[in-house]
Backbone as a chain_set.jsonl record, in Angstrom:
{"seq": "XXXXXXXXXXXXXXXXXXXXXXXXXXXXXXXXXXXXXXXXXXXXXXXXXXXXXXXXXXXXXXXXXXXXXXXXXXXXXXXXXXXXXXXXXXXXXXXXXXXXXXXXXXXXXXXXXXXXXXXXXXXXXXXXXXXXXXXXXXXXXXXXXXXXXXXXXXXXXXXXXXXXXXXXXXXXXXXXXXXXXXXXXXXXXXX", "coords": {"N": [[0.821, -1.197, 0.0], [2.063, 1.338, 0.829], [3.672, 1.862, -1.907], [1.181, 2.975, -3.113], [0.895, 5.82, -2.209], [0.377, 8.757, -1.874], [1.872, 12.195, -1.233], [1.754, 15.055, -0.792], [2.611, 18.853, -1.275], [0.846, 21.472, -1.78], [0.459, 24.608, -3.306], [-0.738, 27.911, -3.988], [0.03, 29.354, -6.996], [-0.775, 31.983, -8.736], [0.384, 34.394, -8.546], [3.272, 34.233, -8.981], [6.218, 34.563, -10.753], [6.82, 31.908, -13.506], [9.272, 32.297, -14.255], [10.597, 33.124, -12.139], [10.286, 30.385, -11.083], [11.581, 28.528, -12.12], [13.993, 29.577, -12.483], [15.106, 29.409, -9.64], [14.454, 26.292, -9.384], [16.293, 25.319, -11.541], [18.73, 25.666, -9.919], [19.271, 24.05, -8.166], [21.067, 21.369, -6.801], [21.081, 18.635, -8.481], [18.875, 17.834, -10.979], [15.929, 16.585, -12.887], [14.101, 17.313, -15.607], [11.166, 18.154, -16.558], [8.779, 18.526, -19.04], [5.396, 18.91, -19.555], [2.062, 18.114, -20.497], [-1.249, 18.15, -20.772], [-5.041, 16.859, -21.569], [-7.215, 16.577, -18.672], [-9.747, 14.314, -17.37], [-12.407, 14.062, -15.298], [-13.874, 12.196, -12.702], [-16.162, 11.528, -10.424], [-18.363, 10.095, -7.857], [-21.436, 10.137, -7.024], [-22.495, 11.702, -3.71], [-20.372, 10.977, -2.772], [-17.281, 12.33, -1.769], [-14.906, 11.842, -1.052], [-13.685, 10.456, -2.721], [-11.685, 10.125, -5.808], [-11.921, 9.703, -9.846], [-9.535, 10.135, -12.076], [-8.975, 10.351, -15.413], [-6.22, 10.938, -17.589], [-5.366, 12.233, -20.366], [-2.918, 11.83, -21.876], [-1.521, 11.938, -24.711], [1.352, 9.903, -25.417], [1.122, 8.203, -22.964], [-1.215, 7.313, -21.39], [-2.862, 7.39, -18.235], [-5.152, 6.087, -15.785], [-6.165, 7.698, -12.695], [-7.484, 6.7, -9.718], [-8.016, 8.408, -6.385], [-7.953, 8.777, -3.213], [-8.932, 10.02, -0.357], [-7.424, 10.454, 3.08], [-7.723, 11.791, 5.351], [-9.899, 14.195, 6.747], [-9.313, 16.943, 6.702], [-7.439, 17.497, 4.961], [-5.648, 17.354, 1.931], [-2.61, 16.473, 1.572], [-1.57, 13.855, 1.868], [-3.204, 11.121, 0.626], [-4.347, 7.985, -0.533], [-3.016, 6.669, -3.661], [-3.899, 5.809, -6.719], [-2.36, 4.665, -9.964], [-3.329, 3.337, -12.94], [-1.416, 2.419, -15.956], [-2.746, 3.16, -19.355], [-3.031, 1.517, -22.67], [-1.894, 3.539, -24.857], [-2.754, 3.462, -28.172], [-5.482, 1.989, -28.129], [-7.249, 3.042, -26.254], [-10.041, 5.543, -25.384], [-11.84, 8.469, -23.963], [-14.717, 7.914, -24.262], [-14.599, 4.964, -23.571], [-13.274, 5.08, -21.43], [-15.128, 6.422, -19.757], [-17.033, 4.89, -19.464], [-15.844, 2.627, -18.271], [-15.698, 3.249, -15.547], [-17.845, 4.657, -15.008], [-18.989, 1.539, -14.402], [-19.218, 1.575, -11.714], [-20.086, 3.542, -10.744], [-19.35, 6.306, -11.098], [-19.241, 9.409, -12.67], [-18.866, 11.598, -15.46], [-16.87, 14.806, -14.222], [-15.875, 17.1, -14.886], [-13.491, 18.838, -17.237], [-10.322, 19.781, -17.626], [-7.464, 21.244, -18.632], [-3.522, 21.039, -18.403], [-1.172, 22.489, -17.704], [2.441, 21.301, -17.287], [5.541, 21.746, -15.911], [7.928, 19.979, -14.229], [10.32, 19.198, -11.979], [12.674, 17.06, -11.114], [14.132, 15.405, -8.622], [16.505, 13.059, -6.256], [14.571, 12.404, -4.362], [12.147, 13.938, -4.58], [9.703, 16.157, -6.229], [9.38, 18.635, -7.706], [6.512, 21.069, -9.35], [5.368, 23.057, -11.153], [2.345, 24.337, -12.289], [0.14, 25.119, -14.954], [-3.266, 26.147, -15.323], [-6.221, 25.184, -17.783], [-9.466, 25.964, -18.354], [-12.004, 24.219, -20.08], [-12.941, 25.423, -22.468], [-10.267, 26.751, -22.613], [-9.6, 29.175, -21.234], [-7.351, 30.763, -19.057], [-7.103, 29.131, -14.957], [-5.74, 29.307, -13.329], [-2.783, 29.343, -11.111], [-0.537, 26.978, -9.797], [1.946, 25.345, -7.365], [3.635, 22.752, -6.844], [4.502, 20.233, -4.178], [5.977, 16.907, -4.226], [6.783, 13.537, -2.65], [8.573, 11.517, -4.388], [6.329, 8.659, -5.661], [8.351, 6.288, -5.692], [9.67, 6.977, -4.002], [8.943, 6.898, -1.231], [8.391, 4.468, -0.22], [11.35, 3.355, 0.732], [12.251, 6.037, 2.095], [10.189, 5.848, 4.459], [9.821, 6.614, 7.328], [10.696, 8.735, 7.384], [10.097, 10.548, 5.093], [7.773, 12.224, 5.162], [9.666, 14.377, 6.488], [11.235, 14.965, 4.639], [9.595, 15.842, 2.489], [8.934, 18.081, 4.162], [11.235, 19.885, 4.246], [11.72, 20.188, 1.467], [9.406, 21.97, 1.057], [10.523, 23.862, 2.302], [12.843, 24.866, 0.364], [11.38, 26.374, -1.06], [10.749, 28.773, -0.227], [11.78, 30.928, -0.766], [10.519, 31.488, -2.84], [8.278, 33.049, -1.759], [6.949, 30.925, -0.388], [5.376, 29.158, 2.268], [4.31, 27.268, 4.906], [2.206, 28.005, 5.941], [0.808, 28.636, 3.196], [-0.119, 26.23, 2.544], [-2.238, 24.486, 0.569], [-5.55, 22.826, 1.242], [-7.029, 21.566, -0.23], [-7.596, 19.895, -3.235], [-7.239, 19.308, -6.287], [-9.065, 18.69, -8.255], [-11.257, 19.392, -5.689], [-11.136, 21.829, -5.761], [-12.14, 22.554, -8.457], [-14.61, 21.168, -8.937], [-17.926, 20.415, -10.664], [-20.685, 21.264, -8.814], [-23.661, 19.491, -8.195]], "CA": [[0.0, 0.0, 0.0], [2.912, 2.383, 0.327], [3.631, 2.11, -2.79], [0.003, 3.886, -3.708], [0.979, 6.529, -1.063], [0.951, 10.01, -2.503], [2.495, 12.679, 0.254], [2.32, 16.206, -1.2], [1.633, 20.138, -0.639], [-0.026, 22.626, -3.385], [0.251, 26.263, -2.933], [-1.345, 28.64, -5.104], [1.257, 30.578, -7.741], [-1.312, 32.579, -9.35], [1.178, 35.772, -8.321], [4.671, 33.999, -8.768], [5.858, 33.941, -12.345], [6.919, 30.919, -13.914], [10.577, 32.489, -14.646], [11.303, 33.094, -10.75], [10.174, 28.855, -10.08], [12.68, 27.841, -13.093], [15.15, 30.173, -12.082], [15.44, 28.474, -8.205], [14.612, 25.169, -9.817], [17.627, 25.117, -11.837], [19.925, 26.108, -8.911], [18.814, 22.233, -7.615], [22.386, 20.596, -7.331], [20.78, 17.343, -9.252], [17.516, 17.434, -11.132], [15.817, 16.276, -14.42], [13.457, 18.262, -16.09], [10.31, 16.831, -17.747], [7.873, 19.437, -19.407], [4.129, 18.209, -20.453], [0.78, 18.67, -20.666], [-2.496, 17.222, -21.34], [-6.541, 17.128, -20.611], [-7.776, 15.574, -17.619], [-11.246, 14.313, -17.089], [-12.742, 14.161, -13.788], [-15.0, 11.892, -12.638], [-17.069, 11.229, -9.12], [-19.742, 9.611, -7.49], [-22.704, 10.86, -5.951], [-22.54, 11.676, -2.486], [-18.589, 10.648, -2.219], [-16.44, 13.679, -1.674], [-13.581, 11.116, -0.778], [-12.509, 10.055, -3.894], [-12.285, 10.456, -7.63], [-11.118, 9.726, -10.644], [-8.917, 11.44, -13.161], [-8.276, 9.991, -16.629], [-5.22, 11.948, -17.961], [-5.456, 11.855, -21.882], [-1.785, 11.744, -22.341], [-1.229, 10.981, -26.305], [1.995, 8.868, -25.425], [0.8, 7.559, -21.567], [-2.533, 7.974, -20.399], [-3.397, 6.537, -17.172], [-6.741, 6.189, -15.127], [-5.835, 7.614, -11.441], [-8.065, 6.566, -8.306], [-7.362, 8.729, -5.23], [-8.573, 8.512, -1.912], [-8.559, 10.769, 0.811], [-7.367, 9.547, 4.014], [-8.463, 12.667, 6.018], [-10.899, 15.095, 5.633], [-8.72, 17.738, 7.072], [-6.36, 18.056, 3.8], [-5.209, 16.508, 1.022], [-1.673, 16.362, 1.867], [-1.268, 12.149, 2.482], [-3.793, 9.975, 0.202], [-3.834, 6.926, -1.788], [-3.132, 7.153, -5.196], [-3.073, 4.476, -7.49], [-2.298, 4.833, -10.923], [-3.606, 2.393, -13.828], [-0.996, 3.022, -17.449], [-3.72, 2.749, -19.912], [-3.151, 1.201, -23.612], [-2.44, 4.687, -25.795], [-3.448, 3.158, -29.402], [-6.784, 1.993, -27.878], [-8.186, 3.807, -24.909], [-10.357, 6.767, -25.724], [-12.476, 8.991, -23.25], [-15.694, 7.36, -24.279], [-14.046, 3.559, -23.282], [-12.842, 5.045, -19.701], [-16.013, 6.735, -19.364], [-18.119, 3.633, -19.355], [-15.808, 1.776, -17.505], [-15.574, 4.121, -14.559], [-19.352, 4.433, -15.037], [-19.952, 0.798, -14.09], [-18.733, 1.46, -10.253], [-21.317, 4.677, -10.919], [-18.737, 7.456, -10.981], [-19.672, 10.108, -13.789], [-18.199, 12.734, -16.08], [-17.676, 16.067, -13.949], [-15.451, 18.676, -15.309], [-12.376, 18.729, -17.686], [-9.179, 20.86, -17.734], [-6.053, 21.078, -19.358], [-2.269, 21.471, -17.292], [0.349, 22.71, -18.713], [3.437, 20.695, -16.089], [6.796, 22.129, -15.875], [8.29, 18.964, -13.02], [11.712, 19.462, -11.713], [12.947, 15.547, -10.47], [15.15, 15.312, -7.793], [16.612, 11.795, -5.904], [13.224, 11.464, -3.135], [11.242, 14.75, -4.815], [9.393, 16.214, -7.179], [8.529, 19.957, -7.692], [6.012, 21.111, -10.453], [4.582, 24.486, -11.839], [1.441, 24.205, -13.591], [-0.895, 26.187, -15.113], [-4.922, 25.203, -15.476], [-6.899, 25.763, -17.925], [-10.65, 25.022, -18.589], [-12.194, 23.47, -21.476], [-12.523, 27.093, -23.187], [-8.624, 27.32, -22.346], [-9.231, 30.014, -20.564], [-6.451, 30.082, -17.241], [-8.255, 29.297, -14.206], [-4.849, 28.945, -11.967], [-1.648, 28.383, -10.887], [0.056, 25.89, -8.544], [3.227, 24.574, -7.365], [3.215, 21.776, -5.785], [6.217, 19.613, -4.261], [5.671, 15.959, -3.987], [7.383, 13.065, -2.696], [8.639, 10.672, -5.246], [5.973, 7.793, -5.317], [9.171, 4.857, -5.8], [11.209, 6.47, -2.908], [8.49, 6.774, -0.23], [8.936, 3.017, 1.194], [12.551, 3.85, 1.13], [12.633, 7.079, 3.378], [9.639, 5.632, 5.29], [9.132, 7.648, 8.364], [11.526, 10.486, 6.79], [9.586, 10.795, 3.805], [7.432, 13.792, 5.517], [10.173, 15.517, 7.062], [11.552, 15.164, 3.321], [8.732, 16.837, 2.142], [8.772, 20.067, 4.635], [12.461, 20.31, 3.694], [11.428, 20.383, -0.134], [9.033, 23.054, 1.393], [11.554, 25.269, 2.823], [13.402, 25.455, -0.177], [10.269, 26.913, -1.839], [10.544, 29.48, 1.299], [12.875, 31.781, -1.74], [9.13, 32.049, -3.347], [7.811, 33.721, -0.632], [5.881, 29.648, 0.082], [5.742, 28.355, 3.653], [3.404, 26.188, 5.787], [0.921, 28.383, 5.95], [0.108, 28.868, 2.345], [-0.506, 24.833, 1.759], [-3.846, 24.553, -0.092], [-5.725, 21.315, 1.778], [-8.437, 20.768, -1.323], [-7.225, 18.955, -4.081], [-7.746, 20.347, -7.983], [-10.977, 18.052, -7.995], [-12.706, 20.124, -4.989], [-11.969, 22.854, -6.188], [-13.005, 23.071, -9.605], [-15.691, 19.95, -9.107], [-18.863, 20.8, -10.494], [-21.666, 20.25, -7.459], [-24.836, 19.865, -8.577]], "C": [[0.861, 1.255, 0.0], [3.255, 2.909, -0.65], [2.383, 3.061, -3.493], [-0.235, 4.929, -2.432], [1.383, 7.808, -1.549], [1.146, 11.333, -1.014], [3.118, 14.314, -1.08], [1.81, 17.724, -0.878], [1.7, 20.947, -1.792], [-0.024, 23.804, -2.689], [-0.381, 27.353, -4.578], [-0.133, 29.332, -5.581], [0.963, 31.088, -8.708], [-0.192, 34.29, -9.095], [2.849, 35.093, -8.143], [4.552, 33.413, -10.284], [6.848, 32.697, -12.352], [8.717, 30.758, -13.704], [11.448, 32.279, -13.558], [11.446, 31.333, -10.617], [11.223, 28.054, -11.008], [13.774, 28.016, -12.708], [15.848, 29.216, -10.824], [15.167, 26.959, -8.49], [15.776, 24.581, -10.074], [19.088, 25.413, -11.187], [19.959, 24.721, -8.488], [20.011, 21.802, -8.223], [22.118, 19.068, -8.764], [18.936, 17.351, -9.388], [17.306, 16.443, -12.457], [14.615, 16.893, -14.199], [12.601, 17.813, -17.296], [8.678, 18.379, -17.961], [6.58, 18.732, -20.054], [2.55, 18.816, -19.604], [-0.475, 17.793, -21.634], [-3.801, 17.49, -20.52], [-6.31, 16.28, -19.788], [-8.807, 15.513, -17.131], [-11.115, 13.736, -16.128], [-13.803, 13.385, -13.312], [-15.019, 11.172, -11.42], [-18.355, 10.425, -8.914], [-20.277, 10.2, -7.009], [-22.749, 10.886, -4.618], [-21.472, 11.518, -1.688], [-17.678, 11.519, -2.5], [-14.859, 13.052, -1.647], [-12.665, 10.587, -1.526], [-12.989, 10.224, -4.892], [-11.616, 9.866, -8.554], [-10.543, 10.068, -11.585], [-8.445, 10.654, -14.476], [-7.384, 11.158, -17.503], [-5.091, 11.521, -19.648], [-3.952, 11.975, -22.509], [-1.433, 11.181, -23.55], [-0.058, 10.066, -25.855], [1.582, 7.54, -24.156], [0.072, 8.289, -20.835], [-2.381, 7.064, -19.459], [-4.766, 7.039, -16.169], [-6.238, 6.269, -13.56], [-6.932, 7.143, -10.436], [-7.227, 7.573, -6.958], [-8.537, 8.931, -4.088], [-8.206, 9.267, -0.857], [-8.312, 10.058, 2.427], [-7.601, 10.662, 5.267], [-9.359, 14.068, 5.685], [-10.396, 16.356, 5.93], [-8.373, 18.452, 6.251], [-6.344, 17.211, 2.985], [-3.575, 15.888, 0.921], [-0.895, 14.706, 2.33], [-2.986, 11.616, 1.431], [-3.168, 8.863, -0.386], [-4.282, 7.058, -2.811], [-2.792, 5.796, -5.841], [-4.095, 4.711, -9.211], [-2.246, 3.821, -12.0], [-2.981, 3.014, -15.627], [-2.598, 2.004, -18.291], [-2.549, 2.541, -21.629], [-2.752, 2.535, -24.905], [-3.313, 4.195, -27.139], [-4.921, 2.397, -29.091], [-7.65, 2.271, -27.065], [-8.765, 5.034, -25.503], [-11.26, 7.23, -24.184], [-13.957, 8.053, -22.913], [-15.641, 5.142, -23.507], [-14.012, 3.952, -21.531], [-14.514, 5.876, -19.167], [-17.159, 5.859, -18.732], [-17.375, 2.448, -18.603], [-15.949, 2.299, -15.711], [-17.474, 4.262, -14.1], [-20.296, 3.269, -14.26], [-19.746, 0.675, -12.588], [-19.574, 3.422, -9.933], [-20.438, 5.844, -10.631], [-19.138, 7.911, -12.658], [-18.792, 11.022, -13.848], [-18.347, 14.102, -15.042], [-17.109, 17.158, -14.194], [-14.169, 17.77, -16.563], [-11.46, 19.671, -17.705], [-7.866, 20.061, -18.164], [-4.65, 21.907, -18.38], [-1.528, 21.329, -18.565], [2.08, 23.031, -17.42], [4.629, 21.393, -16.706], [7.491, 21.022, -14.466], [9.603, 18.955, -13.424], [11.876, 17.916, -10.823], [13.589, 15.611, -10.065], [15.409, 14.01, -7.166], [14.698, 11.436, -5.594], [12.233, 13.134, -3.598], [10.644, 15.341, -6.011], [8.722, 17.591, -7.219], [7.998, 20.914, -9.271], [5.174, 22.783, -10.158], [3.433, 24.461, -12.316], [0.773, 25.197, -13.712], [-2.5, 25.422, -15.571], [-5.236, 25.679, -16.573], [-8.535, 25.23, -18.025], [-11.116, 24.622, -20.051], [-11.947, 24.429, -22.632], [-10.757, 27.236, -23.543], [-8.376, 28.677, -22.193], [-8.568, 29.816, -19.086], [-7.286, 30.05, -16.289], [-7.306, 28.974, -12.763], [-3.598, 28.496, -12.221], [-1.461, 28.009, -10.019], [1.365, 26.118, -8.356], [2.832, 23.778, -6.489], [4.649, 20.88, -5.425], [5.902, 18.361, -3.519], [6.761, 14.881, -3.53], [7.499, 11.406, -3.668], [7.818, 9.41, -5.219], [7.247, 6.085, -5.016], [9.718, 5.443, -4.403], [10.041, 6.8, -1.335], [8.268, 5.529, 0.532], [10.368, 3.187, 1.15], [12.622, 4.635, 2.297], [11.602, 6.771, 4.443], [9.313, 6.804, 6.426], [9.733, 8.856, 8.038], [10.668, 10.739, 5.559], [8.546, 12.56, 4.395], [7.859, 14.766, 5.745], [10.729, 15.697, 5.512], [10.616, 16.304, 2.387], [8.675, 18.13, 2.615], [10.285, 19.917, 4.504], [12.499, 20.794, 2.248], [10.735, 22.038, 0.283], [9.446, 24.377, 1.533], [12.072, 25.492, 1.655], [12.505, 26.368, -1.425], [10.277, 28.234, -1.157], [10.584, 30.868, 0.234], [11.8, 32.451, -2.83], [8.149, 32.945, -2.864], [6.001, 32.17, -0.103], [6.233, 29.467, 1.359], [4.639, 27.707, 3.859], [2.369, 26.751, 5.847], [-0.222, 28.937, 4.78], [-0.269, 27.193, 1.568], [-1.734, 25.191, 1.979], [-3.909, 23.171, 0.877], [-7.12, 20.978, 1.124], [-7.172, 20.964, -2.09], [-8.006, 19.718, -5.442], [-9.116, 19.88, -8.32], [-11.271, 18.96, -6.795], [-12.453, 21.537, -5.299], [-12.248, 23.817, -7.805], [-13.964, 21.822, -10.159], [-16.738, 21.135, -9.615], [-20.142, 20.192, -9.351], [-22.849, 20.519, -8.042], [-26.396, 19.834, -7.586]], "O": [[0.519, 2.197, -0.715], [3.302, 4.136, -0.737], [2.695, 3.842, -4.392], [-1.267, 4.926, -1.761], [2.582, 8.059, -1.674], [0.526, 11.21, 0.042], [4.119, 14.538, -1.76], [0.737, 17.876, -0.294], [2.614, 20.983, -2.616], [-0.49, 23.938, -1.558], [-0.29, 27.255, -5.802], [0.664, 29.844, -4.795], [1.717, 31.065, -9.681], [-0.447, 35.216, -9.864], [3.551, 35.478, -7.208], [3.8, 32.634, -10.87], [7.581, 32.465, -11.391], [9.352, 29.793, -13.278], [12.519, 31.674, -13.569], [12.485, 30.869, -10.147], [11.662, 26.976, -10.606], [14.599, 27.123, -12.516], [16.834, 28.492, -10.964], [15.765, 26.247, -7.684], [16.335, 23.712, -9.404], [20.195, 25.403, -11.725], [21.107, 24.28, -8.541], [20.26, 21.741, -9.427], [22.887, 18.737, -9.668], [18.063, 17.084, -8.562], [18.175, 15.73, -12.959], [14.075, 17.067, -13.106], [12.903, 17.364, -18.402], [7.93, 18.879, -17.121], [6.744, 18.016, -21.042], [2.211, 19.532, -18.662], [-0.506, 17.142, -22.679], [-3.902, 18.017, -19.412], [-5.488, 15.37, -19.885], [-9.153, 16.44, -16.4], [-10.163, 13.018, -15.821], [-14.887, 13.934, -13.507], [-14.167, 10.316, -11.184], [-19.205, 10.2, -9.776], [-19.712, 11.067, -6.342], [-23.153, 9.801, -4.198], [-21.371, 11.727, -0.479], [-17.21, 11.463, -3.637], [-13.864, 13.621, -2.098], [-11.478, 10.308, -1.353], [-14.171, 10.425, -5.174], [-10.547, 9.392, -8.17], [-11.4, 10.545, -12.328], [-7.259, 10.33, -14.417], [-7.93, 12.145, -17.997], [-4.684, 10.403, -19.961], [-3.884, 12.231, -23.711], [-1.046, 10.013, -23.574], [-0.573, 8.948, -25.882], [1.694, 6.328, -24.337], [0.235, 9.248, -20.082], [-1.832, 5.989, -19.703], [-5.168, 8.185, -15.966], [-5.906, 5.212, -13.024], [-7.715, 7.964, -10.915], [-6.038, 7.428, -6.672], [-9.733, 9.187, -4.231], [-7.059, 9.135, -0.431], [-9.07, 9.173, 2.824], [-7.648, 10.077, 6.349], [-9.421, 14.738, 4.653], [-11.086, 17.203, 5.363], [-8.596, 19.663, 6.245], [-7.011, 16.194, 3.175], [-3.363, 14.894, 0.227], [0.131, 14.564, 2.995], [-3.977, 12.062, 2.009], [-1.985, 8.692, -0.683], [-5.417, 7.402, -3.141], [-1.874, 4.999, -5.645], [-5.266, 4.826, -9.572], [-1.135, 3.305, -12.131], [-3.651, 3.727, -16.373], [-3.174, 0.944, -18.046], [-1.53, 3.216, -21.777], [-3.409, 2.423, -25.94], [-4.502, 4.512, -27.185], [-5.548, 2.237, -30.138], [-8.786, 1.799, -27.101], [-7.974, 5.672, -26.198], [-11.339, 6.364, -23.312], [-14.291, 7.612, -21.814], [-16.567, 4.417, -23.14], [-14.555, 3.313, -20.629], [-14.835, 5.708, -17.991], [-17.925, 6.096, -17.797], [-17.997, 1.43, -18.3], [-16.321, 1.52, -14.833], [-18.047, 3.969, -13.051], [-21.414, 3.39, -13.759], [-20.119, -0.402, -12.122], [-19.427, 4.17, -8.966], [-20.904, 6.51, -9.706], [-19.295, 7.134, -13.6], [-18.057, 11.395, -12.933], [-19.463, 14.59, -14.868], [-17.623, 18.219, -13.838], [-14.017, 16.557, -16.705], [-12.024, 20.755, -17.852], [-7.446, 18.906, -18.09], [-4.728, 23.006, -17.83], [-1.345, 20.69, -19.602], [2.598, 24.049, -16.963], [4.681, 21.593, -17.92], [7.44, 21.706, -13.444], [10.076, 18.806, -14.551], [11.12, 17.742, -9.867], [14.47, 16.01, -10.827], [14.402, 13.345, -7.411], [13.898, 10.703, -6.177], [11.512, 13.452, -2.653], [11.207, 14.933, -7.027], [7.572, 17.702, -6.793], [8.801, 21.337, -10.102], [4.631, 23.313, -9.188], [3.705, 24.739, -13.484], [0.681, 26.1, -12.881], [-2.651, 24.303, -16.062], [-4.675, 26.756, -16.773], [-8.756, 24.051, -17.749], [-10.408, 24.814, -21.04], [-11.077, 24.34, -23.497], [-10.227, 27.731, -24.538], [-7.449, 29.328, -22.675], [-8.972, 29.063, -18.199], [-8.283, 30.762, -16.401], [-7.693, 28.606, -11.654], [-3.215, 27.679, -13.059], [-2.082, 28.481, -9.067], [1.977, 26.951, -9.023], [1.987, 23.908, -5.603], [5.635, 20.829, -6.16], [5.579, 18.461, -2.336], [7.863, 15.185, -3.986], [6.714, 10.46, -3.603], [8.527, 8.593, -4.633], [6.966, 5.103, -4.327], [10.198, 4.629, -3.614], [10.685, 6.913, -0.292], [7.999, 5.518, 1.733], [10.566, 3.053, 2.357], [12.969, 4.161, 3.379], [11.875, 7.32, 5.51], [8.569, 7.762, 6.214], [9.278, 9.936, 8.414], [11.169, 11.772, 5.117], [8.755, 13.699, 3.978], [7.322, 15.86, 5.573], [10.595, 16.867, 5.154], [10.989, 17.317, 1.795], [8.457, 19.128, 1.928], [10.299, 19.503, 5.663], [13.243, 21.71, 1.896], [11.299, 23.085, -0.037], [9.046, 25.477, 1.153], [11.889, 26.695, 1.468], [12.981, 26.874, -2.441], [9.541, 28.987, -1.795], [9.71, 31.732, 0.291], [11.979, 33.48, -3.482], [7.304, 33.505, -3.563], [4.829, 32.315, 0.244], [7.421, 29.607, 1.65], [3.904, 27.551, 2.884], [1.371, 26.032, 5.812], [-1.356, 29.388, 4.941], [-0.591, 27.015, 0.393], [-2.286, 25.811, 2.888], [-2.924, 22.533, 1.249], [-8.054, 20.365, 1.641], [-6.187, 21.678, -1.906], [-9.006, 20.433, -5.501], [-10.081, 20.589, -8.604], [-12.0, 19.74, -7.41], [-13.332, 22.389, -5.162], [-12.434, 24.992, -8.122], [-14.109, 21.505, -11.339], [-16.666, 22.32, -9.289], [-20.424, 19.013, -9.139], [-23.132, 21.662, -8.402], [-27.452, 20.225, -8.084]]}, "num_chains": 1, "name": "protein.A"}
């Protein structure tokens, strides 16, 4: 189950440009540097706030996420578990209807446009939102810990994370600007 153990914090960087988070990125003694972008459809059940699922339409590697909240506090610690889907035969309409038969439905779509800086045990990303229109509707950063090396650092894996934190500090980010909703709550549609 560790392995489907996502452990990360989101801050808003609707007022921090892109140039400053590259700039202090690329100071990172050892990274790699993976730029992408793609839709991602959204889809919930009725009455279950706790989890969702996100099909990421990635032309080379889509995959169908599940995530699960494990408090209702934040989002900062769920389980995540990520299904690579098929590219040459998966379409929207295929994951729609399978997702469908466990009664989760279509509820928004948006498009990210990732900038992810890779480090040994971290992972810190830029994005920008947009909505179906592709009009912007947000920015992030967010700084995650590597899903492979969190049974590794085990009980360090958090303090790993508010160390990643601090060096975000140079953004004017700290502890008290972690978001604790998740890009599903807050651009779900509720009906």
């Amino acid at each position: 189950m560790v392995e489907d153990l996502e452990l990360e914090y989101k801050y808003r960087a609707d007022n921090i440009k892109l140039g400053d988070f590259l700039e202090l990125m690329t100071a990172l003694p050892k990274f790699r540097l993976v730029v992408a972008a793609s839709w991602d459809v959204y889809y919930m059940q009725a009455g279950n706030d706790a989890s969702f699922q996100r099909y990421r339409m990635d032309r080379d590697r889509p995959e169908l996420t599940k995530k699960v909240k494990v408090s209702d506090a934040n989002n900062w610690r769920r389980v995540e578990s990520d299904l690579p889907l098929d590219p040459a035969r998966i379409t929207e309409e295929k994951v729609s209807f399978h997702v469908g038969l466990d009664g989760y439905k279509r509820n928004f779509k948006i498009f990210k446009h990732c900038s992810i800086f890779f480090t040994e045990d971290l992972n810190y990303v830029y994005y920008i939102v947009f909505d179906e229109n592709m009009k912007e509707c947000g920015r992030f950063i967010e700084v995650e810990v590597n899903k492979d090396r969190v049974k590794h650092l085990g009980t360090g894996a958090m303090e790993a994370l508010r160390q990643g934190e601090q060096y975000l500090e140079k953004l004017g980010i700290t502890a008290q600007n972690r978001l604790k909703k998740s890009l599903f709550e807050l651009y779900r549609k509720v009906s």
